[in-house]
C-alpha positions as CSV (number, residue, x, y, z in Angstrom):
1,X,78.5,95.0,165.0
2,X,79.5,92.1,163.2
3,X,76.5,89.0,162.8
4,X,76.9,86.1,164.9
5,X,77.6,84.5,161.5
6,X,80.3,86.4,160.9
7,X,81.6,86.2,164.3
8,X,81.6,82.0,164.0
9,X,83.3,82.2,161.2
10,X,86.7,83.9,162.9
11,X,86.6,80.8,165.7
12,X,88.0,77.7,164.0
13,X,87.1,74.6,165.7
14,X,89.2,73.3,167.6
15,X,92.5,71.1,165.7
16,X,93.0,67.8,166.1
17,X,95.8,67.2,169.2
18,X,94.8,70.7,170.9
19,X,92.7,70.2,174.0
20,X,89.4,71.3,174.8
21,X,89.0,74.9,176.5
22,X,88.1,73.3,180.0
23,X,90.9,71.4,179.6
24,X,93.7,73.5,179.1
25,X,92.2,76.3,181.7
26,X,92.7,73.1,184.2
27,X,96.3,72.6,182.9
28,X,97.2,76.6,182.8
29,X,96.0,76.2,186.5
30,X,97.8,73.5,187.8
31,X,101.0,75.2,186.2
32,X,100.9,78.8,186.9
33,X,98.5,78.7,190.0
34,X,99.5,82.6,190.8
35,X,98.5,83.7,187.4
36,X,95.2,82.0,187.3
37,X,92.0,83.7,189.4
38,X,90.4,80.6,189.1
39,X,89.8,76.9,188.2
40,X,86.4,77.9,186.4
41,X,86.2,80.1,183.7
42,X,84.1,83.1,184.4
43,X,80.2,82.8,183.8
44,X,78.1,84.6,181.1
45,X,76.3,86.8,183.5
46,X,79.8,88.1,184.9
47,X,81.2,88.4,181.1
48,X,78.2,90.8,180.2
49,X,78.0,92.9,183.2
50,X,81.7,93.5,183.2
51,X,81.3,94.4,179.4
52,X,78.2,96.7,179.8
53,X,79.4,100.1,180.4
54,X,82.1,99.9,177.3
55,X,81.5,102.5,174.9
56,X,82.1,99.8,171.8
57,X,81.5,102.8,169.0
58,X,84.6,104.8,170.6
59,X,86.6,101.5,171.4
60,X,89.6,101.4,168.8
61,X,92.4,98.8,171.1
62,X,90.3,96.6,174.2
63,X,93.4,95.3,175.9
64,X,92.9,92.1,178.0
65,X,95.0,90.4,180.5
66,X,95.4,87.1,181.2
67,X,93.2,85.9,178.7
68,X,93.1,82.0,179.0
69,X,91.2,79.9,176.7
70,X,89.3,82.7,175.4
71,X,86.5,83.4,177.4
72,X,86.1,86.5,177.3
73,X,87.7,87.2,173.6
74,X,85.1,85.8,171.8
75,X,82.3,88.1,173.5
76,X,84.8,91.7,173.0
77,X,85.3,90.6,169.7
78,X,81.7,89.9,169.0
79,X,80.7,93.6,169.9
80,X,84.0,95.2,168.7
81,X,84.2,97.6,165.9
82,X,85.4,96.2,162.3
83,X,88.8,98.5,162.5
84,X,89.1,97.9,166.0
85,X,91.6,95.4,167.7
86,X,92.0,93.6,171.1
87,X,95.3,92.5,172.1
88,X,95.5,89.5,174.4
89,X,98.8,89.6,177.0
90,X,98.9,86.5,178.8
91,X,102.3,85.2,180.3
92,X,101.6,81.8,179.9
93,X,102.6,80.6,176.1
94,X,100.2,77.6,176.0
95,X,97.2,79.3,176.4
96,X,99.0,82.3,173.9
97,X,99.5,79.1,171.3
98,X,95.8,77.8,172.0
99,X,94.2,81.1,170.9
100,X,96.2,81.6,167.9
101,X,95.0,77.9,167.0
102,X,91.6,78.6,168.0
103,X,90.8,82.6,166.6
104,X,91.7,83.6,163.2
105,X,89.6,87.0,163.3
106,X,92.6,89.4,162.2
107,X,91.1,91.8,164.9
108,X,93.1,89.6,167.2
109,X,96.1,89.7,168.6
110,X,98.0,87.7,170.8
111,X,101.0,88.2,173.0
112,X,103.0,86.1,175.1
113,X,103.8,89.1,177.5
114,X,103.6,90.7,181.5
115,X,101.0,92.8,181.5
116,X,103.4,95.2,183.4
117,X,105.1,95.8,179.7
118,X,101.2,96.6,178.5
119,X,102.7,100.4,177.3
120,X,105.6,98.9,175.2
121,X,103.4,96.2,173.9
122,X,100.9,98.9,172.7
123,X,103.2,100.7,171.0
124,X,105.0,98.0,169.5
125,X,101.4,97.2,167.5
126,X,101.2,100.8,166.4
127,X,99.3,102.1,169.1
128,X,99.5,105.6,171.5
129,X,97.0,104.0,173.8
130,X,94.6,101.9,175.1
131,X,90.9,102.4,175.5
132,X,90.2,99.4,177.8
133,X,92.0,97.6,179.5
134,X,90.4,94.2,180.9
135,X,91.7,91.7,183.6
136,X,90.9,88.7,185.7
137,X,94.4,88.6,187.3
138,X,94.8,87.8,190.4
139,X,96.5,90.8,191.6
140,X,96.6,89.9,195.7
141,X,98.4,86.6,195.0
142,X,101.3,88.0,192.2
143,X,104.6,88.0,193.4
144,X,105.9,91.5,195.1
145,X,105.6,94.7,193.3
146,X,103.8,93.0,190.0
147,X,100.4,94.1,191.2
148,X,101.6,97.8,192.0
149,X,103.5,97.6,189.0
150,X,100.5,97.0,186.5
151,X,98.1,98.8,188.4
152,X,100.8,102.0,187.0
153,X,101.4,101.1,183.7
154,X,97.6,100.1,183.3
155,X,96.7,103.7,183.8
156,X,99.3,105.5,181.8
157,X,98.4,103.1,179.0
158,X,95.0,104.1,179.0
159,X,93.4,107.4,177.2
160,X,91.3,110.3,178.9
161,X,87.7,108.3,179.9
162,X,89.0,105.0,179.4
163,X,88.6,102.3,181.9
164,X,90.0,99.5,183.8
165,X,87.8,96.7,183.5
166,X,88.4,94.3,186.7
167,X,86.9,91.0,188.3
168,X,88.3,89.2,190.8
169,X,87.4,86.8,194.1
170,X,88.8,89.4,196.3
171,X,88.1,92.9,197.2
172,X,91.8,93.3,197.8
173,X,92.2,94.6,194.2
174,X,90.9,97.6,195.2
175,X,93.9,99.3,197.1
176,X,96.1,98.1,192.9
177,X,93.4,100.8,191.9
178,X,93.1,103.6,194.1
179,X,96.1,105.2,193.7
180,X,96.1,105.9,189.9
181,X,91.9,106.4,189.6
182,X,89.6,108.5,191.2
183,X,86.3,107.2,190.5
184,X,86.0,103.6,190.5
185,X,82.5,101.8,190.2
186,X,81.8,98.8,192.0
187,X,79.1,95.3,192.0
188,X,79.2,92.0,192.6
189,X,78.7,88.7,190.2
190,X,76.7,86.5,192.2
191,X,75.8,83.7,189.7
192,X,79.1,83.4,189.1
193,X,81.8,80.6,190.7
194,X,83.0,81.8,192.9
195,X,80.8,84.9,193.8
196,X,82.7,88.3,191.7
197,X,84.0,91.3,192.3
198,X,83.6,93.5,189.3
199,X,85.2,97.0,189.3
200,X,85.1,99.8,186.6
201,X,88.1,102.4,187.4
202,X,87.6,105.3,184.9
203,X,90.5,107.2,183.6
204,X,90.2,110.9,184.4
């Protein structure tokens, strides 16, 4: 696992004229309110209990949706591999811009993308799958047929005992799950604002 060291030197500070992180998670709000769970980024305790179960030794691609400022790239990449690579699919391109300003680590990738297109976009970067797949997506508020849509392509995408890593405000998300995984663990974020529903839907 790379040092903390290490790991501050792939976060550049932030550039002169690009806003700070609680700013531009306001702004992303304000414009895309479908796309965004929440006002607040998510809390520490959330960020490690919804990374605890991952297998970081047999995790090659960590795929996360909706990524925002960053909030939870800088922890994955923190406990990622050396060879391994997270790919960031957000659809709104100023907070893809704001990462690529703010995270040099070449581990990194981001993509101004639907998450429905997550099996193209994994191929595209030379990958046959995915071995996590994280998001904070608010799947009860997307338009018709998105949620279904990358609830489907989420589990194709991801290899034999792979998971889908998912917290939202709403319990909702559960019925985007069901159909395409069979064994889906469940808790709740308390210390977190709002309160969080974390779920860990295992492939196979």
């Amino acid at each position: 696992m790379p040092s903390s060291t290490t790991a501050a030197r792939r976060t550049r500070s932030r550039p002169a004229g690009v806003p700070s992180p609680v700013s531009m998670f306001f702004q992303g709000f304000i414009k895309h309110p479908v796309m965004v769970g929440s006002i607040i980024p998510s809390s520490d305790k959330l960020i490690r209990k919804m990374l605890a179960p991952v297998d970081w030794g047999a995790c090659k691609l960590f795929v996360e949706y909706g990524p925002g400022v960053g909030t939870f790239c800088r922890p994955i990449l923190e406990r990622m591999a050396p060879d391994a690579t997270l790919i960031a699919i957000d659809t709104n391109p100023d907070f893809v811009r704001y990462l690529d300003h703010i995270i040099t680590d070449s581990r990194f990738v981001a993509v101004h993308g639907s998450a429905a297109d997550v099996e193209q976009i994994v191929k595209d970067h030379g990958h046959d799958a995915a071995d996590y797949v994280l998001s904070g997506l608010p799947f009860s508020t997307l338009p018709p047929g998105v949620g279904a849509a990358i609830g489907g392509a989420t589990a194709r995408v991801i290899r034999s005992g792979g998971a889908f890593l998912v917290y939202q405000f709403s319990p909702k998300v559960k019925d985007f799950l069901t159909p395409h995984f069979s064994e889906i663990d469940h808790d709740m974020e308390w210390w977190n604002v709002p309160p969080a529903q974390l779920y860990w839907a295992w492939k196979d």
